[in-house]
Kinemage of the C-alpha trace (Angstrom):
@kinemage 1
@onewidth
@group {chain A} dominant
@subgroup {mainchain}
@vectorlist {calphas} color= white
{ca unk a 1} P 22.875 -13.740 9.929
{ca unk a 2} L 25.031 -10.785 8.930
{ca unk a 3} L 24.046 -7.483 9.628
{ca unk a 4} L 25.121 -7.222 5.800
{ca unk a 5} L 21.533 -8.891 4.894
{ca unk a 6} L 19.575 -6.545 6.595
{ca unk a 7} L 20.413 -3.978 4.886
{ca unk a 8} L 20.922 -4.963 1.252
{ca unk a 9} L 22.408 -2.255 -0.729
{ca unk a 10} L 23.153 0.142 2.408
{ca unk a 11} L 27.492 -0.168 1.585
{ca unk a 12} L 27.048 -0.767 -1.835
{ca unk a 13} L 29.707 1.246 -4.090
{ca unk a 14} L 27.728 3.121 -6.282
{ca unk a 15} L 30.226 2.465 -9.254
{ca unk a 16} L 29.250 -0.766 -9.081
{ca unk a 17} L 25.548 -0.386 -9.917
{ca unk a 18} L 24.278 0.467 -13.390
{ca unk a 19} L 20.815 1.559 -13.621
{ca unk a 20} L 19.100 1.407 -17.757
{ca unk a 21} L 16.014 2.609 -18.029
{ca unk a 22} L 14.574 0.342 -20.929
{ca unk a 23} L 11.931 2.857 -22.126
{ca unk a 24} L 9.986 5.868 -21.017
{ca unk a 25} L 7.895 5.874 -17.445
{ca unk a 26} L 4.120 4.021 -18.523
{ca unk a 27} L 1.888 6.760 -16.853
{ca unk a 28} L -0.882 4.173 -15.845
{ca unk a 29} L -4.737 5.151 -15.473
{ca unk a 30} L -6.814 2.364 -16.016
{ca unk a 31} L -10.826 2.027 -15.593
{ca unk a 32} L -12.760 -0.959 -14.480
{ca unk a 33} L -12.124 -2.674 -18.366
{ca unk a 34} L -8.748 -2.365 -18.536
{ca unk a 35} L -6.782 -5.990 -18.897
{ca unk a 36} L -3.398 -6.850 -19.664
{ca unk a 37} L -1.575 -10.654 -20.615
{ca unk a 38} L 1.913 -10.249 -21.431
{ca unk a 39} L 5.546 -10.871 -20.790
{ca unk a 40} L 8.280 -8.331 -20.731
{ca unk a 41} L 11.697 -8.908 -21.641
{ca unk a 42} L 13.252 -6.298 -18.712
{ca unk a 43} L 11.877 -6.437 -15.235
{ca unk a 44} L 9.391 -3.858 -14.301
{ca unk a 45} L 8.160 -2.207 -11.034
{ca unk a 46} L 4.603 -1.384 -10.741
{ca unk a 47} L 3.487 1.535 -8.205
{ca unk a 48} L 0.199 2.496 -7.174
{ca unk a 49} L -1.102 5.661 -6.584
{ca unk a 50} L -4.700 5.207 -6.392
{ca unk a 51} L -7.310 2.963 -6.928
{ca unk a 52} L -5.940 -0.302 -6.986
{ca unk a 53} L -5.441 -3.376 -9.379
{ca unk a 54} L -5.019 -6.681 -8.898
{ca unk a 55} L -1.755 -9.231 -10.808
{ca unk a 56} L -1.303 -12.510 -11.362
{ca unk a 57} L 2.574 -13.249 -11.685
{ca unk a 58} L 3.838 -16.184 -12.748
{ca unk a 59} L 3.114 -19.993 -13.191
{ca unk a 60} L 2.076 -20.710 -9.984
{ca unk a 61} L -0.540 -17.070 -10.633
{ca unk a 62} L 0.207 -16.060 -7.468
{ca unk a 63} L -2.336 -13.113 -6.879
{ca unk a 64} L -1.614 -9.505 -5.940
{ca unk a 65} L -3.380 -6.640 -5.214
{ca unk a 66} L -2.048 -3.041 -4.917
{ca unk a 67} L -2.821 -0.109 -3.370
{ca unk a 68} L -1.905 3.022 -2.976
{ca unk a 69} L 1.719 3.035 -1.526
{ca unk a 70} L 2.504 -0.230 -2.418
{ca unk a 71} L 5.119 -1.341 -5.297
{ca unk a 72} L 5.374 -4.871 -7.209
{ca unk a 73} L 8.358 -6.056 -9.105
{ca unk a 74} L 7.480 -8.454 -11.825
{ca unk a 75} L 10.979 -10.273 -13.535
{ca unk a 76} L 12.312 -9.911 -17.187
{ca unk a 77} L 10.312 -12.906 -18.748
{ca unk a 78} L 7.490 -13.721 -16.239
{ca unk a 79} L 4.403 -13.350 -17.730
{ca unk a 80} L 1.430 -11.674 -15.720
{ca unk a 81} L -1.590 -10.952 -15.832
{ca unk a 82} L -3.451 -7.579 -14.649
{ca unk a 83} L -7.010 -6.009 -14.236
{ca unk a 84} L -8.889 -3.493 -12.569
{ca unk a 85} L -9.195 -3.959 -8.594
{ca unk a 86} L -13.017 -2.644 -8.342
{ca unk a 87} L -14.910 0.097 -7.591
{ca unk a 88} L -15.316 3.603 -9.751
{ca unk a 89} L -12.019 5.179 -9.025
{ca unk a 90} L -9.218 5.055 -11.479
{ca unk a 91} L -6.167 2.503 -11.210
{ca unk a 92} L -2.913 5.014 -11.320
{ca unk a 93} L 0.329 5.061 -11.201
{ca unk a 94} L 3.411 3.948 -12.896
{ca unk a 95} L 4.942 0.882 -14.480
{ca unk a 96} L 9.138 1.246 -14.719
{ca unk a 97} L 10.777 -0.998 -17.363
{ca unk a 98} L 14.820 -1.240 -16.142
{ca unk a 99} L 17.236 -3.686 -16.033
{ca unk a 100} L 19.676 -3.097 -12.619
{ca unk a 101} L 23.770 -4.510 -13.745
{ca unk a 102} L 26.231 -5.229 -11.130
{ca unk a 103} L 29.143 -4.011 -12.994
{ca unk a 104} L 27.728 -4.122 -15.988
{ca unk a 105} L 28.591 -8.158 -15.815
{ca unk a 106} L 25.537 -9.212 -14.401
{ca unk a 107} L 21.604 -9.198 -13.427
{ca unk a 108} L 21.814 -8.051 -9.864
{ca unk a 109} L 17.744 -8.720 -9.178
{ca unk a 110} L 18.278 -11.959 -10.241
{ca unk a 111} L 20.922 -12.695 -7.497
{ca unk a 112} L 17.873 -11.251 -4.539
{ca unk a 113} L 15.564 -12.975 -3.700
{ca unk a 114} L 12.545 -10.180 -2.906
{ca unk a 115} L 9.215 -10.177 -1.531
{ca unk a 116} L 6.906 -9.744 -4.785
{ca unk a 117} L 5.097 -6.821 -3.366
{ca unk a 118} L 5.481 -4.574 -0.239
{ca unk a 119} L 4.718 -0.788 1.119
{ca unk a 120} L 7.076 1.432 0.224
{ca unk a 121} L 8.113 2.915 3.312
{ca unk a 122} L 8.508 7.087 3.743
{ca unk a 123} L 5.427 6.626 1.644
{ca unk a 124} L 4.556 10.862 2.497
{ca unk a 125} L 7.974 11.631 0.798
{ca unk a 126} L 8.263 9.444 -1.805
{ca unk a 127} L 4.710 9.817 -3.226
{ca unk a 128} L 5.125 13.311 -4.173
{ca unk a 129} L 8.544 12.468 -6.142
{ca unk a 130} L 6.615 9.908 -8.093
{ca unk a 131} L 3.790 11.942 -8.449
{ca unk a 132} L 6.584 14.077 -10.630
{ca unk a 133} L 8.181 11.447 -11.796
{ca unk a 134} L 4.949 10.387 -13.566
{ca unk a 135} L 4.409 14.122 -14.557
{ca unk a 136} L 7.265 14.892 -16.051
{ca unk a 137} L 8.779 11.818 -17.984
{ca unk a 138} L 8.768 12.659 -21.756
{ca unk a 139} L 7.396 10.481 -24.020
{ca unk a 140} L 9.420 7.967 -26.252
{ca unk a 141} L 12.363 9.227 -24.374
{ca unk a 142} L 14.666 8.875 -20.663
{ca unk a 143} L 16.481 11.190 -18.859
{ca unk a 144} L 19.098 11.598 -16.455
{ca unk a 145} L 16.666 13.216 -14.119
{ca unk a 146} L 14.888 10.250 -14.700
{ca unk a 147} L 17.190 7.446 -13.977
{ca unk a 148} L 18.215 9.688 -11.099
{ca unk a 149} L 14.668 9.574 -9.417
{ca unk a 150} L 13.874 5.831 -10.050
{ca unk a 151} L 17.015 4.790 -8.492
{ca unk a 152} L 15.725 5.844 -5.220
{ca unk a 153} L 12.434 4.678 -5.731
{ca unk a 154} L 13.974 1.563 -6.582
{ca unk a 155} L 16.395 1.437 -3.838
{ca unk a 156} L 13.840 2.151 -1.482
{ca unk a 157} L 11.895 -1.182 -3.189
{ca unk a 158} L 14.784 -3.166 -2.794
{ca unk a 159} L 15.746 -2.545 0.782
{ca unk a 160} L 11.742 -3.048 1.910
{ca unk a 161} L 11.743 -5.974 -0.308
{ca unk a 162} L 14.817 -7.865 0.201
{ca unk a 163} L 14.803 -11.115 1.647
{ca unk a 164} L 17.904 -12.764 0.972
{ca unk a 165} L 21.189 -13.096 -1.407
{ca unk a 166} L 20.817 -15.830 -3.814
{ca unk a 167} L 24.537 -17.049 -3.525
{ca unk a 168} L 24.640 -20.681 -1.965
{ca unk a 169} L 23.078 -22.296 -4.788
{ca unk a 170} L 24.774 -20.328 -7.490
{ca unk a 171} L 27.230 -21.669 -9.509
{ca unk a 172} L 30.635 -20.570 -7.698
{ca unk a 173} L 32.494 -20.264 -11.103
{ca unk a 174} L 29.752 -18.241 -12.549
{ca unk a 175} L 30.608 -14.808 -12.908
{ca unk a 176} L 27.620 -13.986 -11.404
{ca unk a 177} L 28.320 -15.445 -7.979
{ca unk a 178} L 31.624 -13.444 -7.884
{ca unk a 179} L 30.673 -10.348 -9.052
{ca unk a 180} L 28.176 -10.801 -6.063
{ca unk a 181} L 30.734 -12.233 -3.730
{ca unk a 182} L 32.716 -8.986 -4.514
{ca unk a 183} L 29.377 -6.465 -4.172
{ca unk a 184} L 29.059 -8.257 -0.218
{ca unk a 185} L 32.865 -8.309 0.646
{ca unk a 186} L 32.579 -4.680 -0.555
{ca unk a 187} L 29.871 -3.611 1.928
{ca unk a 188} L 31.393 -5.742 4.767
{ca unk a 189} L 34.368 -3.545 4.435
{ca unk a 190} L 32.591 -0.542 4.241
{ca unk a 191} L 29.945 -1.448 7.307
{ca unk a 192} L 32.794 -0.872 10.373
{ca unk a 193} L 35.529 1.597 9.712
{ca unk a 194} L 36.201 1.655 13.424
{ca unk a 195} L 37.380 -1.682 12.802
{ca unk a 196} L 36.202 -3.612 15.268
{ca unk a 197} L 34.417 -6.058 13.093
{ca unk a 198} L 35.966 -7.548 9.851
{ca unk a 199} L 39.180 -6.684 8.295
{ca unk a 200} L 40.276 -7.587 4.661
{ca unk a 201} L 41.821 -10.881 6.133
{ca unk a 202} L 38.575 -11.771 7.833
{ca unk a 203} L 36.554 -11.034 5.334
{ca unk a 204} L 38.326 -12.656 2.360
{ca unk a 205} L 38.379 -15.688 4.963
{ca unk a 206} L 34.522 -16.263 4.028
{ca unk a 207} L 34.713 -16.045 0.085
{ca unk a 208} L 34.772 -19.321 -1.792
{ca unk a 209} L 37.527 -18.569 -4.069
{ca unk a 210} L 41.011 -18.497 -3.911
{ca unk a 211} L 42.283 -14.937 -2.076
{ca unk a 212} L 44.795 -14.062 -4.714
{ca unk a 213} L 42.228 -14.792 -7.811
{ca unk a 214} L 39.689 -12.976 -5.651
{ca unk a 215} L 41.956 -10.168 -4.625
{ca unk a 216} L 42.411 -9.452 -8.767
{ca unk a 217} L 38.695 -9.759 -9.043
{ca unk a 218} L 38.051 -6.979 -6.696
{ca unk a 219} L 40.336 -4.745 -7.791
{ca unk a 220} L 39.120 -5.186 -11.450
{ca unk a 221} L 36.070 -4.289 -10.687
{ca unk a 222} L 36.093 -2.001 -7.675
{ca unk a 223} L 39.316 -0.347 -8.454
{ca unk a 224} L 41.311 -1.105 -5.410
{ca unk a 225} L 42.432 -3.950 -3.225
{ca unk a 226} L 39.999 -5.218 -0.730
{ca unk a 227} L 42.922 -3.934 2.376
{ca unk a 228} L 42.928 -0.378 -0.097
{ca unk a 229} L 39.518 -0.278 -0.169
{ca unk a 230} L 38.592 -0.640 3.220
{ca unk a 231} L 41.730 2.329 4.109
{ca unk a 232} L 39.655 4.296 1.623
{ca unk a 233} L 36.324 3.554 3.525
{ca unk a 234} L 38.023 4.496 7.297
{ca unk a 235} L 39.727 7.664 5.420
{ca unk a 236} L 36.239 8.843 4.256
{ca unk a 237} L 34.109 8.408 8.189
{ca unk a 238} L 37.574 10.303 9.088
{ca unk a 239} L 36.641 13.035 6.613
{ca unk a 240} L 32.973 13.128 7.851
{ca unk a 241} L 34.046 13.196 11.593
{ca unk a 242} L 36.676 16.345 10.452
{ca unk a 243} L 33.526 17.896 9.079
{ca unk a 244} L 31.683 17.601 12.090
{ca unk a 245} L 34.747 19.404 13.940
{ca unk a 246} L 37.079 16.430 15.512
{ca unk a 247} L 39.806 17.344 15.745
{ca unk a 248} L 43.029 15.980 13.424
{ca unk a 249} L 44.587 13.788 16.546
{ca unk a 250} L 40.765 13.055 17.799
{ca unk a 251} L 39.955 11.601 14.364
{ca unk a 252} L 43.175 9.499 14.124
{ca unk a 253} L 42.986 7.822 17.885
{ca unk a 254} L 39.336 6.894 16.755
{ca unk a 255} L 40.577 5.424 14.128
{ca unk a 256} L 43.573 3.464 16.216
{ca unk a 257} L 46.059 5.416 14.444
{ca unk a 258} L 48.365 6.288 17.441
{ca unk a 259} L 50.547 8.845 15.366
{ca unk a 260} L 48.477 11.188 13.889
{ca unk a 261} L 51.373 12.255 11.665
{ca unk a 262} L 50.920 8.809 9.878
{ca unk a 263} L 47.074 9.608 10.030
{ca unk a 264} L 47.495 12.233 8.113
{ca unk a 265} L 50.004 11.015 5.533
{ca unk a 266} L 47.373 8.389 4.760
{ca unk a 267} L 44.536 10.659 4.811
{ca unk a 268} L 46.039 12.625 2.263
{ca unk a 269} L 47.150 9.821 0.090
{ca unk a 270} L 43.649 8.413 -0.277
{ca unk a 271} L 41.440 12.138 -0.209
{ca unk a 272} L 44.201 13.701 -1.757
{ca unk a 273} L 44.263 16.750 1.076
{ca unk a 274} L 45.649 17.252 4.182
{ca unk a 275} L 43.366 16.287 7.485
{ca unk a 276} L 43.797 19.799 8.969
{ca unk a 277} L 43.445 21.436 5.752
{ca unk a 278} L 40.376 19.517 5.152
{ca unk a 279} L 38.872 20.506 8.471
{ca unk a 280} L 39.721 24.482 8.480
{ca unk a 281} L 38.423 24.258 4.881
{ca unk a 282} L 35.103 22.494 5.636
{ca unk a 283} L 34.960 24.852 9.323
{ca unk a 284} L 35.257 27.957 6.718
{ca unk a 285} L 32.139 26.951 5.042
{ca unk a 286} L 30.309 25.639 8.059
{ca unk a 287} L 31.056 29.191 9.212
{ca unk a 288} L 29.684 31.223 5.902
{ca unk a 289} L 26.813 29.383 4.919
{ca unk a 290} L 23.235 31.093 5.738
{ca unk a 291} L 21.717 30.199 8.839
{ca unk a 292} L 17.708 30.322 9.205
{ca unk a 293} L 17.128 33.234 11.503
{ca unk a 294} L 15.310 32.477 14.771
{ca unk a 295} L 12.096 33.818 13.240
{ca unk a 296} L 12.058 32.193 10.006
Protein backbone atom coordinates (compact mmCIF):
# COMPACT_ATOMS: atom_id res chain seq x y z
CA UNK A 1 0.00 0.00 0.00
CA UNK A 2 1.39 3.51 -0.39
CA UNK A 3 3.04 5.12 2.26
CA UNK A 4 0.53 7.95 1.03
CA UNK A 5 -2.37 5.97 3.06
CA UNK A 6 -0.73 5.95 6.15
CA UNK A 7 -0.61 9.11 6.59
CA UNK A 8 -3.76 10.72 5.20
CA UNK A 9 -3.53 14.39 5.13
CA UNK A 10 0.35 14.54 6.14
CA UNK A 11 1.28 16.39 2.22
CA UNK A 12 -1.91 17.80 1.87
CA UNK A 13 -1.75 21.55 0.41
CA UNK A 14 -3.44 23.47 2.80
CA UNK A 15 -5.12 25.66 -0.01
CA UNK A 16 -6.83 22.87 -0.87
CA UNK A 17 -8.79 22.28 2.35
CA UNK A 18 -11.69 24.48 3.44
CA UNK A 19 -12.75 24.14 6.90
CA UNK A 20 -16.81 25.83 7.76
CA UNK A 21 -17.71 25.73 10.96
CA UNK A 22 -21.62 25.28 10.63
CA UNK A 23 -22.49 26.83 14.03
CA UNK A 24 -21.02 27.64 17.39
CA UNK A 25 -18.99 24.78 19.59
CA UNK A 26 -22.19 22.70 21.66
CA UNK A 27 -20.50 22.88 25.18
CA UNK A 28 -21.96 19.41 26.28
CA UNK A 29 -22.75 18.49 30.09
CA UNK A 30 -25.27 16.04 30.30
CA UNK A 31 -26.67 14.08 33.56
CA UNK A 32 -27.89 10.56 33.75
CA UNK A 33 -31.52 11.84 31.84
CA UNK A 34 -30.18 13.40 29.14
CA UNK A 35 -31.32 11.71 25.54
CA UNK A 36 -30.98 12.78 22.14
CA UNK A 37 -32.73 11.26 18.49
CA UNK A 38 -31.82 13.30 15.67
CA UNK A 39 -30.15 13.80 12.36
CA UNK A 40 -27.87 16.60 11.40
CA UNK A 41 -27.50 17.97 8.11
CA UNK A 42 -23.37 18.70 8.53
CA UNK A 43 -21.19 16.05 10.04
CA UNK A 44 -20.27 16.45 13.60
CA UNK A 45 -17.40 15.28 15.90
CA UNK A 46 -18.21 14.40 19.36
CA UNK A 47 -15.31 14.61 22.14
CA UNK A 48 -15.35 13.49 25.54
CA UNK A 49 -13.97 14.96 28.37
CA UNK A 50 -15.45 13.20 31.19
CA UNK A 51 -17.93 10.94 32.14
CA UNK A 52 -18.90 9.12 29.27
CA UNK A 53 -22.00 8.49 26.94
CA UNK A 54 -22.94 5.98 24.91
CA UNK A 55 -24.32 6.45 20.59
CA UNK A 56 -26.06 4.58 18.42
CA UNK A 57 -25.12 5.65 14.72
CA UNK A 58 -26.79 4.62 11.99
CA UNK A 59 -29.15 1.86 10.54
CA UNK A 60 -27.32 -0.92 11.43
CA UNK A 61 -27.23 1.14 15.47
CA UNK A 62 -23.95 0.28 15.75
CA UNK A 63 -23.16 1.13 19.52
CA UNK A 64 -20.50 3.44 20.92
CA UNK A 65 -19.32 4.44 24.00
CA UNK A 66 -16.94 7.35 24.80
CA UNK A 67 -14.69 8.27 27.18
CA UNK A 68 -12.60 10.64 28.10
CA UNK A 69 -9.99 11.12 25.23
CA UNK A 70 -11.87 9.57 22.75
CA UNK A 71 -13.63 11.42 19.61
CA UNK A 72 -16.65 10.09 17.31
CA UNK A 73 -17.52 11.44 13.95
CA UNK A 74 -21.12 10.98 13.09
CA UNK A 75 -21.92 11.95 8.98
CA UNK A 76 -24.15 14.85 7.61
CA UNK A 77 -27.54 12.87 7.53
CA UNK A 78 -27.02 9.78 9.78
CA UNK A 79 -29.27 9.80 12.40
CA UNK A 80 -28.09 8.74 16.02
CA UNK A 81 -29.05 8.22 18.93
CA UNK A 82 -27.32 9.28 22.42
CA UNK A 83 -27.70 8.87 26.29
CA UNK A 84 -25.97 9.02 29.40
CA UNK A 85 -23.13 6.24 29.89
CA UNK A 86 -23.85 5.64 33.83
CA UNK A 87 -22.76 6.49 36.96
CA UNK A 88 -23.07 10.14 38.88
CA UNK A 89 -20.47 12.06 37.02
CA UNK A 90 -21.38 14.43 34.29
CA UNK A 91 -21.10 13.55 30.42
CA UNK A 92 -18.77 16.61 28.98
CA UNK A 93 -17.37 17.76 26.29
CA UNK A 94 -18.00 19.08 22.90
CA UNK A 95 -20.04 18.36 19.81
CA UNK A 96 -18.41 20.29 16.44
CA UNK A 97 -20.88 20.82 13.56
CA UNK A 98 -18.41 21.41 10.18
CA UNK A 99 -18.47 20.46 6.87
CA UNK A 100 -14.50 19.77 5.54
CA UNK A 101 -14.42 20.91 1.21
CA UNK A 102 -11.67 19.75 -0.92
CA UNK A 103 -11.46 22.79 -2.96
CA UNK A 104 -14.47 23.95 -2.19
CA UNK A 105 -15.80 21.25 -5.02
CA UNK A 106 -16.36 18.55 -2.83
CA UNK A 107 -17.14 16.55 0.61
CA UNK A 108 -13.68 15.36 1.47
CA UNK A 109 -15.05 12.98 4.63
CA UNK A 110 -17.15 11.47 2.35
CA UNK A 111 -14.24 10.29 0.07
CA UNK A 112 -12.43 8.48 3.76
CA UNK A 113 -13.45 5.89 4.90
CA UNK A 114 -12.76 6.34 9.01
CA UNK A 115 -12.98 4.32 11.98
CA UNK A 116 -16.30 5.70 13.76
CA UNK A 117 -14.57 6.32 16.99
CA UNK A 118 -10.90 6.24 18.23
CA UNK A 119 -8.41 7.90 21.02
CA UNK A 120 -7.19 10.89 20.09
CA UNK A 121 -3.64 10.52 20.38
CA UNK A 122 -1.26 13.42 22.29
CA UNK A 123 -4.37 13.20 24.38
CA UNK A 124 -2.12 15.44 27.45
CA UNK A 125 -1.78 18.24 24.76
CA UNK A 126 -4.73 18.30 23.05
CA UNK A 127 -7.11 18.10 26.07
CA UNK A 128 -6.13 21.33 27.44
CA UNK A 129 -6.72 23.13 23.88
CA UNK A 130 -10.20 21.73 23.92
CA UNK A 131 -10.69 22.37 27.33
CA UNK A 132 -10.37 26.22 25.83
CA UNK A 133 -11.85 25.59 22.96
CA UNK A 134 -15.03 24.68 24.91
CA UNK A 135 -14.35 27.76 27.21
CA UNK A 136 -14.06 30.24 25.02
CA UNK A 137 -16.39 29.71 21.90
CA UNK A 138 -19.04 32.53 21.89
CA UNK A 139 -22.37 31.79 21.63
CA UNK A 140 -24.49 32.03 18.33
CA UNK A 141 -21.25 32.91 16.74
CA UNK A 142 -17.53 31.31 15.07
CA UNK A 143 -14.32 32.58 14.97
CA UNK A 144 -11.18 32.42 13.28
CA UNK A 145 -9.55 31.33 16.46
CA UNK A 146 -12.05 28.88 16.33
CA UNK A 147 -11.82 27.27 13.01
CA UNK A 148 -8.11 27.57 13.67
CA UNK A 149 -8.22 25.20 16.80
CA UNK A 150 -10.73 22.59 15.43
CA UNK A 151 -8.70 22.07 12.43
CA UNK A 152 -6.12 20.43 14.46
CA UNK A 153 -8.36 18.69 16.56
CA UNK A 154 -9.84 17.50 13.52
CA UNK A 155 -6.74 16.68 11.75
CA UNK A 156 -5.55 14.88 14.57
CA UNK A 157 -9.19 12.77 14.25
CA UNK A 158 -8.62 12.16 10.82
CA UNK A 159 -5.10 10.85 10.77
CA UNK A 160 -6.01 8.37 14.02
CA UNK A 161 -9.10 7.56 12.21
CA UNK A 162 -8.33 7.02 8.69
CA UNK A 163 -8.64 3.82 7.17
CA UNK A 164 -8.70 4.16 3.61
CA UNK A 165 -9.44 6.51 0.38
CA UNK A 166 -12.75 5.82 -1.04
CA UNK A 167 -11.59 6.13 -4.78
CA UNK A 168 -11.94 2.63 -6.58
CA UNK A 169 -15.54 2.55 -6.46
CA UNK A 170 -16.15 6.18 -7.18
CA UNK A 171 -17.39 7.30 -10.20
CA UNK A 172 -14.10 8.27 -12.27
CA UNK A 173 -15.94 11.17 -14.09
CA UNK A 174 -17.28 12.48 -10.89
CA UNK A 175 -15.68 15.48 -9.85
CA UNK A 176 -15.29 14.10 -6.72
CA UNK A 177 -12.93 11.29 -7.66
CA UNK A 178 -10.64 13.88 -9.38
CA UNK A 179 -10.56 16.46 -7.10
CA UNK A 180 -9.36 13.46 -4.87
CA UNK A 181 -7.13 11.99 -7.49
CA UNK A 182 -5.50 15.52 -7.55
CA UNK A 183 -5.42 15.92 -3.37
CA UNK A 184 -3.19 12.18 -3.56
CA UNK A 185 -1.01 13.03 -6.69
CA UNK A 186 -0.45 16.25 -4.69
CA UNK A 187 0.94 14.57 -1.55
CA UNK A 188 2.86 11.92 -3.60
CA UNK A 189 4.76 14.79 -4.99
CA UNK A 190 5.25 16.42 -1.94
CA UNK A 191 6.25 13.00 0.18
CA UNK A 192 10.09 12.65 -1.54
CA UNK A 193 11.76 15.82 -2.63
CA UNK A 194 15.02 13.92 -2.71
CA UNK A 195 13.49 12.31 -5.53
CA UNK A 196 14.12 9.04 -5.25
CA UNK A 197 10.57 7.90 -5.30
CA UNK A 198 7.92 9.30 -7.78
CA UNK A 199 8.34 12.01 -10.22
CA UNK A 200 5.46 13.89 -12.06
CA UNK A 201 5.77 11.21 -14.92
CA UNK A 202 5.44 8.39 -12.44
CA UNK A 203 2.97 9.65 -10.66
CA UNK A 204 0.56 10.88 -13.36
CA UNK A 205 1.30 7.18 -14.68
CA UNK A 206 -1.24 5.90 -11.85
CA UNK A 207 -4.21 8.45 -12.38
CA UNK A 208 -7.17 7.21 -14.38
CA UNK A 209 -7.56 10.10 -16.58
CA UNK A 210 -6.02 11.33 -19.46
CA UNK A 211 -2.44 13.28 -18.44
CA UNK A 212 -3.16 16.38 -20.41
CA UNK A 213 -6.98 16.74 -19.01
CA UNK A 214 -5.45 15.85 -15.66
CA UNK A 215 -2.46 18.10 -15.97
CA UNK A 216 -5.27 21.22 -16.48
CA UNK A 217 -7.10 19.80 -13.54
CA UNK A 218 -4.23 20.20 -11.25
CA UNK A 219 -3.19 23.29 -12.14
CA UNK A 220 -6.80 24.68 -11.79
CA UNK A 221 -6.99 23.76 -8.66
CA UNK A 222 -3.54 23.65 -7.11
CA UNK A 223 -2.14 26.48 -9.05
CA UNK A 224 0.74 24.87 -10.76
CA UNK A 225 1.65 21.94 -12.93
CA UNK A 226 2.11 18.67 -11.24
CA UNK A 227 6.33 18.84 -12.65
CA UNK A 228 5.96 22.86 -11.09
CA UNK A 229 4.59 21.73 -8.17
CA UNK A 230 6.77 19.14 -7.17
CA UNK A 231 10.07 21.91 -8.15
CA UNK A 232 8.14 24.03 -5.67
CA UNK A 233 8.01 21.16 -3.02
CA UNK A 234 12.12 20.24 -3.50
CA UNK A 235 12.73 24.25 -3.50
CA UNK A 236 10.94 24.52 -0.08
CA UNK A 237 13.05 21.11 1.96
CA UNK A 238 15.99 23.22 0.15
CA UNK A 239 14.88 26.30 2.07
CA UNK A 240 14.45 24.30 5.35
CA UNK A 241 17.90 22.54 4.94
CA UNK A 242 19.45 26.45 4.24
CA UNK A 243 17.80 27.22 7.54
CA UNK A 244 19.35 24.57 9.31
CA UNK A 245 22.86 25.90 7.90
CA UNK A 246 23.70 23.68 4.56
CA UNK A 247 25.38 25.20 2.78
CA UNK A 248 24.18 26.76 -0.94
CA UNK A 249 26.31 23.91 -3.02
CA UNK A 250 25.47 21.25 -0.03
CA UNK A 251 21.74 21.92 -0.53
CA UNK A 252 21.88 21.72 -4.38
CA UNK A 253 24.06 18.23 -4.64
CA UNK A 254 21.29 16.89 -2.19
CA UNK A 255 19.02 17.83 -4.33
CA UNK A 256 20.99 16.28 -7.63
CA UNK A 257 21.44 19.64 -8.91
CA UNK A 258 25.14 19.35 -10.03
CA UNK A 259 25.50 23.21 -10.78
CA UNK A 260 24.56 25.01 -7.99
CA UNK A 261 24.41 28.15 -10.14
CA UNK A 262 21.25 26.55 -11.78
CA UNK A 263 20.20 25.63 -8.10
CA UNK A 264 20.02 28.81 -7.31
CA UNK A 265 18.40 30.36 -10.38
CA UNK A 266 15.56 27.96 -9.64
CA UNK A 267 15.50 28.53 -6.05
CA UNK A 268 14.94 32.00 -6.59
CA UNK A 269 12.38 31.65 -9.27
CA UNK A 270 10.06 29.58 -7.10
CA UNK A 271 10.92 31.42 -3.28
CA UNK A 272 11.48 34.46 -4.97
CA UNK A 273 15.15 35.02 -3.08
CA UNK A 274 18.41 34.07 -3.60
CA UNK A 275 19.71 30.59 -1.78
CA UNK A 276 22.65 32.41 -0.12
CA UNK A 277 20.67 35.36 0.64
CA UNK A 278 18.11 33.20 2.15
CA UNK A 279 20.61 31.42 4.34
CA UNK A 280 22.75 34.59 5.71
CA UNK A 281 19.26 36.07 6.25
CA UNK A 282 17.75 33.14 8.21
CA UNK A 283 21.70 32.62 10.02
CA UNK A 284 21.14 36.51 11.08
CA UNK A 285 18.11 35.63 12.98
CA UNK A 286 19.20 32.24 14.20
CA UNK A 287 22.02 34.40 15.57
CA UNK A 288 19.75 37.31 17.39
CA UNK A 289 16.99 35.51 18.72
CA UNK A 290 17.00 34.96 22.74
CA UNK A 291 18.47 31.93 23.92
CA UNK A 292 17.23 30.34 27.41
CA UNK A 293 20.15 30.88 29.70
CA UNK A 294 21.70 27.75 31.24
CA UNK A 295 19.81 28.44 34.46
CA UNK A 296 16.47 29.16 33.25
Amino acid sequence: MDKIEHHALGHIPMRSLSLRLARSTIRMSHGASWRINKVNPVHDLIICLSGSGVYQVGEDAERIELRPGEAMLIPAYTRFRGNHGGGSELFTGIAQHFTLDLFERGDLIQQMALRRAVGLPNWGALEPLLRHYRDASPHGSTTLVQHHQFMVVLLAFLETAFVEWRVDGAEPDSQDHLSVQIMLAAARLSADPLGSGAGADEVLERIPYNPDYFRRAFKERIGYTPQKFRELKRMEFAANRLGMGLSVKAAAEELGYSDPYFFSRMFKRYLGANPSSYRERKGRKAATSPRRSATG
